[in-house]
N, C-alpha and C positions, 0 to 999 in steps of 0.2 A: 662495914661492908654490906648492909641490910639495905642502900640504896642501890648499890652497884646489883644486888640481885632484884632489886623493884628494875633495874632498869631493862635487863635483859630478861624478864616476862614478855619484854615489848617484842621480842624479836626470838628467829625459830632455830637459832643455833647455825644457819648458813655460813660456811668460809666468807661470801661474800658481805655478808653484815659488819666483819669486821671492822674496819675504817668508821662508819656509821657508829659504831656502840663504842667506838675510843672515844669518838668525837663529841658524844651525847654523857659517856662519866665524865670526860674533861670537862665538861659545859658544867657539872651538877658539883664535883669536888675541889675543878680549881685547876686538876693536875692528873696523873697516871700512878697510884701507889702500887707498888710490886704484886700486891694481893691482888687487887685488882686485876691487873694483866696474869697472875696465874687463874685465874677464877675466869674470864674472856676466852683465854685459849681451852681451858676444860670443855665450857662452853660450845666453843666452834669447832673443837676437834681439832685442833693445830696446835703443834708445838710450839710450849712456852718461849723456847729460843724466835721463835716465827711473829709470835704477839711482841716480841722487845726489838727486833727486830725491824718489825713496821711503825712503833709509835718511837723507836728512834732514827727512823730515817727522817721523817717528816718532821719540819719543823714550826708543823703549828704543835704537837704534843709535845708535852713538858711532864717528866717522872720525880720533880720535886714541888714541892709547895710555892706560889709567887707571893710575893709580900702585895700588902695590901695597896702597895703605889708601885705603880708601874713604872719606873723613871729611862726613858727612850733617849739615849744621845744619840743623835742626828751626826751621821758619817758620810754625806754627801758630800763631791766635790769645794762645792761653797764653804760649808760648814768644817770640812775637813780643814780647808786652805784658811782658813780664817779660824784656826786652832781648836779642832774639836779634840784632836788627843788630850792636849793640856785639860782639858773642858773633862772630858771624860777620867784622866788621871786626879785631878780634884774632886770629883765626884767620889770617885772610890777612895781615894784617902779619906776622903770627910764621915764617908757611910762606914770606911773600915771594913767594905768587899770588892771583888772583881768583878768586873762586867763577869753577865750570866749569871750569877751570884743573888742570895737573895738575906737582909739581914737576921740575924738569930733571933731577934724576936716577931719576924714574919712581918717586918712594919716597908721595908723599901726593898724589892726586885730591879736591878740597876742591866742593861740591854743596851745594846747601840745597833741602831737599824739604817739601812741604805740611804734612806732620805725621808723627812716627813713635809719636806712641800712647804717648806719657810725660808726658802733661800737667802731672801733679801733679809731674814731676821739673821741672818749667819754670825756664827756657830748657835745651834739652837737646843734643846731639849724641851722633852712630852714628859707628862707625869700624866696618868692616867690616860688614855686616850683625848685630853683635852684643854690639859693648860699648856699653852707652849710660854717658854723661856725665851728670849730672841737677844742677842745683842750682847754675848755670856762672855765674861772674864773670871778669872780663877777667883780673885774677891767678890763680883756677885752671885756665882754660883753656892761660896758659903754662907751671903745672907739668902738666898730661896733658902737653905736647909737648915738654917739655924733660927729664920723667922719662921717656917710651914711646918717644920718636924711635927707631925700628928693630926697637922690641919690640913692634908693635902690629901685625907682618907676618903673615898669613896665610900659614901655614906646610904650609899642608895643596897 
């Protein structure tokens, strides 16, 4: 927690900094750990229920750890019509988690978002913000994660 208090040095304890100093621990830890949001709300003078409250409405904030790949199924019209459930049921069978889910050893965060702008690769998946998958059936989806298992790490 020694950063989360470097971080809020930066800032004067305002109600309205709140949103801003979620956004800047999430940037620094990944995620919102409990302490955290009680140590923010101390901070800004608002009740704890008030700090869990705003960083769970919003769904750029996350109160668990993501694994270190990010894996996006694509739930766009396209992608949907041209089997992303199955796409996405494969997926979590193979990882052995649920979308929103991330696995025990912090290695794959598994999400499915509106659409990532690959229509014509339909049904498609993101692993990091940058490798897309396009053109997915429930057998190539198990070679991406049986060939990339640990090489698809954001190494930066």
């Amino acid at each position: 927690m020694e950063r989360v208090r470097d971080i809020l040095t930066g800032y004067t304890g305002k109600r309205h900094e709140l949103v801003p100093i979620l956004q800047e621990i999430q940037t620094e830890l990944g995620y919102l750990p409990e302490e955290a949001l009680v140590m923010i709300a101390t901070f800004t003078g608002i009740p704890e229920s008030e700090a869990f409250a705003i960083a769970t409405f919003y769904s750029q904030f996350r109160l668990t750890p993501t694994g270190r790949n990010r894996v996006m199924v694509c739930r766009g019209t396209a992608c949907h019509v041209k089997g992303a459930p199955q796409i996405l049921e494969e997926i979590e069978n193979y990882l052995n988690i649920k979308e929103g889910e991330t696995t025990p050893d912090l290695e794959f965060t598994l999400e499915s978002v509106a659409c990532i702008g690959c229509c014509a690769l339909a049904p498609c998946i993101m692993v990091n913000n940058k490798d897309v998958h396009g053109r997915l059936t429930p057998k190539r989806v198990r070679g991406i994660f049986s060939d990339s298992k640990g090489k698809e790490q954001d190494t930066s």
